[in-house]
N, C-alpha and C positions, 0 to 999 in steps of 0.2 A: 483307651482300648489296648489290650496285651496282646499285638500281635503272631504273637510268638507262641503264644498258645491255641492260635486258629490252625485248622484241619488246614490242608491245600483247597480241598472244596469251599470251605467259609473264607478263604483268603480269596480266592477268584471271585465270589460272589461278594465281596465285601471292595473290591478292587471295580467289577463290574460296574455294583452299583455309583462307588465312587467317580465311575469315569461318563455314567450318563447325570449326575447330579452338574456337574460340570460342565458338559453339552448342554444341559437347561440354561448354566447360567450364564456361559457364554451368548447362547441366544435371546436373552430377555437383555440381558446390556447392549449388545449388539441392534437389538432395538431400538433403546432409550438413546444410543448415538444414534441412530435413524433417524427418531424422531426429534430429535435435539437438530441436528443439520438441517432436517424440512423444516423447524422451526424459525430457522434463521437463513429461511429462502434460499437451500441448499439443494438442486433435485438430488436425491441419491439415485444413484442407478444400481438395480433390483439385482443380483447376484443369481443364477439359478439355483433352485432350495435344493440341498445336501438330502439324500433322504437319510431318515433317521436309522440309526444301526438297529439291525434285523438279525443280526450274527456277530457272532463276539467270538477270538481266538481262544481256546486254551490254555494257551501254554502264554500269550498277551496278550491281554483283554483290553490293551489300547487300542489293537488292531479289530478293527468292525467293516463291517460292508453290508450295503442298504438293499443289497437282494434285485440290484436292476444291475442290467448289462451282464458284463459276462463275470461265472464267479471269479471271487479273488483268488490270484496265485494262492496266499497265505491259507485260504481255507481248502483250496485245491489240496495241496503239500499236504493239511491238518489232515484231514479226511481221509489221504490214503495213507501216511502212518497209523492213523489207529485206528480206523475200520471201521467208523464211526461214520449215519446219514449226514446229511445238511443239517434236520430238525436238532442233532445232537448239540448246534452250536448257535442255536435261537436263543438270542441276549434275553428271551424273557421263559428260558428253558430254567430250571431249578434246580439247584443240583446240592446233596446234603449228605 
């Protein structure tokens, strides 16, 4: 893929998608050692589940927040630079 030829919008959206394909697949290996450990009479102890990113940064689409507790600094700060709702930075908002 020729980077360098994507808009800013296909590069965030191409960055986004890239950063939840990776969350996938950190969480299905992070499984297979789960279940790998319980296999070999290991308890694991249960981690509380991360919610899954519901908002995604702009301007760093590593940076995400699952929409519980209070909002992130980062989306704080985004939002009052560019005047932009919350909905504007919904990871599964589209943008072209």
């Amino acid at each position: 893929m020729d980077f360098k030829s994507l808009s800013i919008q296909q590069l965030e959206k191409t960055i986004g998608d890239a950063q939840r394909i990776l969350d996938e697949k950190k969480a299905a290996r992070r499984a297979e050692l789960q279940a790998e450990l319980e296999a070999l009479g290991k308890p694991v102890k249960q981690a509380k589940a991360k919610a899954s990113a519901k908002y995604r940064s702009k301007s760093d689409p590593s940076k995400t927040w699952g929409g519980r507790g209070a909002v992130a600094n980062w989306l704080k700060k985004e939002m009052e630079e560019t005047g932009q709702p919350l909905d504007a930075f919904s990871s599964t908002a589209t943008t072209s």
